[in-house]
TORSEMAR-255042 format. One record per residue (C-alpha): residue in one letter; x, y, z. Coordinates in pm, whole numbers, plus 50000, padded with zeros to 5 digits. Last residue first. Layout:
BEGIN
aXYZ;...
***
This chain:
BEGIN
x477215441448384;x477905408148273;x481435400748413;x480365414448680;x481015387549008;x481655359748785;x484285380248601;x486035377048967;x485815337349020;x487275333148633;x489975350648667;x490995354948293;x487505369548192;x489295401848366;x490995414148691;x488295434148877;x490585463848988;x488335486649222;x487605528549150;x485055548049408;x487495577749458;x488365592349032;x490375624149045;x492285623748771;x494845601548998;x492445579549103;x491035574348711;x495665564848633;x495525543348935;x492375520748817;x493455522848472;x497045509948575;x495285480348742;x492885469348499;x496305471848240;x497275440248494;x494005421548523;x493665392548341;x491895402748024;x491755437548099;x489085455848416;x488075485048592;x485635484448820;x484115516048874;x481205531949132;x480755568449076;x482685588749312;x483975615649022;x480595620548897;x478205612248614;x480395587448489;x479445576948089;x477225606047995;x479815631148188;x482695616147996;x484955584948048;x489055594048021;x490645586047801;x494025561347881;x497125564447985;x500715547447938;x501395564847597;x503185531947494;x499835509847666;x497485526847549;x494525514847783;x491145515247576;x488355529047694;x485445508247639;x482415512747869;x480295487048085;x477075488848197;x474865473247970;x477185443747920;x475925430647542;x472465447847520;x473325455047125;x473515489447206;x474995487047495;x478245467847340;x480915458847563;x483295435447459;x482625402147506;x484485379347770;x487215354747684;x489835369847429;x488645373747052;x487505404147104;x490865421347164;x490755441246849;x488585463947037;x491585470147250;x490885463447620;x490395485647915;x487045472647983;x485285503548248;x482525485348444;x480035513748561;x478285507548862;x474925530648931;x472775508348854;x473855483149200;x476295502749348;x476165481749687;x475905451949499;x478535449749315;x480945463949547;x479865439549756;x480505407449485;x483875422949405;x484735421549775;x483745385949798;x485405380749451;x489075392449560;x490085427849437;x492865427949167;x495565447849268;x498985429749207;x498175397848934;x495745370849104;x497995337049209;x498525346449506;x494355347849608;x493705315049426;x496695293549423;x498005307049733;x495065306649931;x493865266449751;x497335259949883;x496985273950222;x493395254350241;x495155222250179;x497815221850357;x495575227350655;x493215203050507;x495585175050491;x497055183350890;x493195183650962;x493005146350808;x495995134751043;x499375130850841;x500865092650748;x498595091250427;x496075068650228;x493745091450126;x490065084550329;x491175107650561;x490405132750310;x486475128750287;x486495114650631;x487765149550752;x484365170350620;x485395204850575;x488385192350350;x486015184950125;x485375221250084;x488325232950008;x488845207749753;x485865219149573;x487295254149618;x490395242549436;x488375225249182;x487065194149076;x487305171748789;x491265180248768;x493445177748503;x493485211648358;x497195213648404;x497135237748702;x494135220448959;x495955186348868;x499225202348967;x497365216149277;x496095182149333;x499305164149326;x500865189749561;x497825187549803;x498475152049825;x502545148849857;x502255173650095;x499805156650297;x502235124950314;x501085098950066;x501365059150160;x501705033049893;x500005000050000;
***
Protein backbone atom coordinates (compact mmCIF):
# COMPACT_ATOMS: atom_id res chain seq x y z
CA UNK A 1 0.00 0.00 0.00
CA UNK A 2 1.70 3.30 -1.07
CA UNK A 3 1.36 5.91 1.60
CA UNK A 4 1.08 9.89 0.66
CA UNK A 5 2.23 12.49 3.14
CA UNK A 6 -0.20 15.66 2.97
CA UNK A 7 2.25 17.36 0.95
CA UNK A 8 2.54 14.88 -1.43
CA UNK A 9 -1.53 15.20 -1.75
CA UNK A 10 -2.18 18.75 -1.97
CA UNK A 11 0.86 18.97 -4.39
CA UNK A 12 -0.70 16.41 -6.74
CA UNK A 13 -3.91 18.21 -6.67
CA UNK A 14 -2.64 21.61 -7.23
CA UNK A 15 -0.78 20.23 -10.33
CA UNK A 16 -4.05 18.63 -11.32
CA UNK A 17 -5.87 22.04 -10.41
CA UNK A 18 -2.87 23.77 -12.98
CA UNK A 19 -2.81 21.36 -15.96
CA UNK A 20 -6.52 21.16 -16.42
CA UNK A 21 -6.56 17.77 -14.97
CA UNK A 22 -8.74 18.02 -12.32
CA UNK A 23 -12.70 17.17 -12.11
CA UNK A 24 -12.94 19.41 -9.24
CA UNK A 25 -11.63 22.52 -8.18
CA UNK A 26 -9.61 24.25 -5.64
CA UNK A 27 -12.71 25.41 -3.82
CA UNK A 28 -14.14 21.91 -4.27
CA UNK A 29 -11.16 20.77 -2.47
CA UNK A 30 -11.68 23.29 0.08
CA UNK A 31 -14.63 22.12 0.84
CA UNK A 32 -13.99 18.49 1.25
CA UNK A 33 -11.62 19.23 3.50
CA UNK A 34 -14.61 20.48 5.75
CA UNK A 35 -15.64 17.03 6.20
CA UNK A 36 -12.24 14.95 7.52
CA UNK A 37 -13.51 11.46 6.31
CA UNK A 38 -13.53 12.87 2.87
CA UNK A 39 -9.60 13.27 3.10
CA UNK A 40 -8.83 10.76 5.61
CA UNK A 41 -9.94 8.45 3.29
CA UNK A 42 -6.26 9.14 1.26
CA UNK A 43 -3.93 6.86 2.28
CA UNK A 44 -1.41 9.12 4.27
CA UNK A 45 0.86 9.26 7.48
CA UNK A 46 -0.63 13.08 8.41
CA UNK A 47 -4.01 13.47 10.43
CA UNK A 48 -7.00 14.63 8.08
CA UNK A 49 -6.81 18.36 9.62
CA UNK A 50 -2.95 18.33 8.90
CA UNK A 51 -4.42 17.50 4.91
CA UNK A 52 -6.79 20.30 5.07
CA UNK A 53 -4.43 22.73 6.55
CA UNK A 54 -2.19 22.18 3.57
CA UNK A 55 -4.85 22.22 1.79
CA UNK A 56 -6.61 25.43 2.41
CA UNK A 57 -3.02 27.39 2.22
CA UNK A 58 -2.67 25.99 -1.17
CA UNK A 59 -6.14 26.64 -2.49
CA UNK A 60 -4.94 30.66 -0.69
CA UNK A 61 -2.00 30.70 -2.67
CA UNK A 62 -3.31 29.35 -5.77
CA UNK A 63 -6.30 31.50 -5.74
CA UNK A 64 -5.65 34.78 -3.92
CA UNK A 65 -1.48 34.64 -4.94
CA UNK A 66 -2.01 33.70 -7.91
CA UNK A 67 -4.26 37.08 -8.96
CA UNK A 68 -1.83 39.78 -10.66
CA UNK A 69 -1.02 42.97 -7.93
CA UNK A 70 -4.44 44.78 -7.32
CA UNK A 71 -7.14 42.79 -8.33
CA UNK A 72 -9.92 42.78 -5.63
CA UNK A 73 -10.93 39.24 -4.40
CA UNK A 74 -14.60 38.07 -5.49
CA UNK A 75 -16.26 38.59 -2.02
CA UNK A 76 -15.27 42.15 -2.25
CA UNK A 77 -16.13 42.29 -5.95
CA UNK A 78 -19.50 40.74 -5.15
CA UNK A 79 -20.14 43.95 -2.44
CA UNK A 80 -19.06 46.39 -4.53
CA UNK A 81 -21.47 44.97 -6.85
CA UNK A 82 -24.10 45.19 -5.01
CA UNK A 83 -23.84 48.17 -3.13
CA UNK A 84 -23.71 50.27 -6.52
CA UNK A 85 -26.15 48.31 -8.00
CA UNK A 86 -27.23 50.83 -11.46
CA UNK A 87 -25.08 53.06 -10.69
CA UNK A 88 -21.72 50.75 -11.38
CA UNK A 89 -19.97 51.37 -14.39
CA UNK A 90 -17.48 48.53 -15.56
CA UNK A 91 -14.72 50.35 -17.52
CA UNK A 92 -12.96 47.26 -20.17
CA UNK A 93 -9.61 48.56 -20.85
CA UNK A 94 -9.12 46.34 -23.80
CA UNK A 95 -8.42 47.01 -27.50
CA UNK A 96 -11.42 46.39 -29.63
CA UNK A 97 -9.25 44.12 -31.51
CA UNK A 98 -9.14 42.13 -28.36
CA UNK A 99 -12.50 40.41 -28.96
CA UNK A 100 -11.36 37.37 -29.48
CA UNK A 101 -10.17 36.98 -25.71
CA UNK A 102 -12.79 35.47 -23.16
CA UNK A 103 -15.52 37.93 -22.30
CA UNK A 104 -17.38 40.21 -24.94
CA UNK A 105 -16.71 43.54 -25.41
CA UNK A 106 -19.09 45.88 -24.37
CA UNK A 107 -21.76 46.78 -26.60
CA UNK A 108 -25.01 48.70 -25.05
CA UNK A 109 -26.49 48.94 -27.94
CA UNK A 110 -26.68 45.50 -28.75
CA UNK A 111 -27.54 44.78 -24.80
CA UNK A 112 -24.08 43.06 -24.58
CA UNK A 113 -22.82 44.37 -20.80
CA UNK A 114 -25.14 47.32 -20.30
CA UNK A 115 -22.93 48.88 -18.03
CA UNK A 116 -19.71 48.70 -19.15
CA UNK A 117 -17.59 51.27 -21.31
CA UNK A 118 -14.56 50.82 -23.61
CA UNK A 119 -11.65 52.90 -23.06
CA UNK A 120 -8.86 51.52 -24.24
CA UNK A 121 -5.48 51.48 -22.17
CA UNK A 122 -2.52 52.68 -24.51
CA UNK A 123 -0.17 50.98 -23.34
CA UNK A 124 3.18 53.19 -25.06
CA UNK A 125 1.39 56.48 -24.03
CA UNK A 126 0.71 54.74 -20.62
CA UNK A 127 -2.88 56.44 -20.15
CA UNK A 128 -5.98 56.13 -21.19
CA UNK A 129 -9.36 58.60 -21.99
CA UNK A 130 -10.95 59.40 -19.79
CA UNK A 131 -15.05 58.49 -19.52
CA UNK A 132 -17.31 61.61 -20.04
CA UNK A 133 -20.19 63.11 -18.12
CA UNK A 134 -22.78 60.60 -20.05
CA UNK A 135 -20.56 57.69 -19.11
CA UNK A 136 -19.61 58.74 -15.11
CA UNK A 137 -21.80 61.22 -13.86
CA UNK A 138 -19.41 62.05 -11.03
CA UNK A 139 -16.03 61.56 -9.78
CA UNK A 140 -17.32 58.87 -6.88
CA UNK A 141 -19.25 56.84 -9.24
CA UNK A 142 -18.80 53.19 -8.68
CA UNK A 143 -15.89 51.60 -11.26
CA UNK A 144 -14.37 48.44 -11.80
CA UNK A 145 -11.93 48.50 -14.08
CA UNK A 146 -10.92 45.58 -15.84
CA UNK A 147 -8.25 43.75 -19.01
CA UNK A 148 -8.11 40.27 -19.76
CA UNK A 149 -6.34 39.25 -16.59
CA UNK A 150 -6.00 42.15 -14.77
CA UNK A 151 -2.73 44.02 -15.06
CA UNK A 152 -3.70 47.18 -17.60
CA UNK A 153 -7.12 46.93 -15.01
CA UNK A 154 -4.72 48.03 -12.58
CA UNK A 155 -2.96 50.99 -14.25
CA UNK A 156 -6.55 52.28 -15.28
CA UNK A 157 -7.63 52.07 -11.83
CA UNK A 158 -4.48 54.33 -10.65
CA UNK A 159 -4.34 56.48 -13.67
CA UNK A 160 -8.97 57.43 -12.89
CA UNK A 161 -7.56 57.95 -8.97
CA UNK A 162 -5.16 60.15 -10.02
CA UNK A 163 -7.72 62.37 -12.29
CA UNK A 164 -9.63 62.41 -9.55
CA UNK A 165 -11.64 59.23 -9.68
CA UNK A 166 -12.51 57.77 -5.42
CA UNK A 167 -14.95 54.80 -5.92
CA UNK A 168 -12.40 52.85 -8.50
CA UNK A 169 -11.67 48.66 -7.78
CA UNK A 170 -9.42 46.38 -10.12
CA UNK A 171 -11.71 43.41 -11.23
CA UNK A 172 -9.01 41.41 -13.09
CA UNK A 173 -10.71 40.18 -16.34
CA UNK A 174 -12.50 36.95 -18.08
CA UNK A 175 -9.01 35.49 -17.07
CA UNK A 176 -10.03 35.06 -13.33
CA UNK A 177 -12.73 33.31 -13.67
CA UNK A 178 -14.19 33.73 -9.80
CA UNK A 179 -13.97 37.70 -10.33
CA UNK A 180 -15.72 38.02 -13.99
CA UNK A 181 -18.35 35.97 -12.15
CA UNK A 182 -18.99 38.75 -9.92
CA UNK A 183 -19.64 41.44 -13.20
CA UNK A 184 -18.57 40.07 -15.87
CA UNK A 185 -22.10 40.81 -17.27
CA UNK A 186 -22.79 44.14 -16.16
Amino acid sequence: RRMFSAAAISKMHLTRLATGRSGTTAAALLQQCSRPAAVASYPTTETAADSCSLARRHYVATTWLARKPGVSPPIELKAFVEAAKEKLVVVDVREASEGTEEGPLPNAANGVRPQAINLSWDRAAASMPLPDAAQVPSTDTPIITHCGGGGRGQKARDFLEKNGYTNVVNGGGPEDAECWNEFGDK
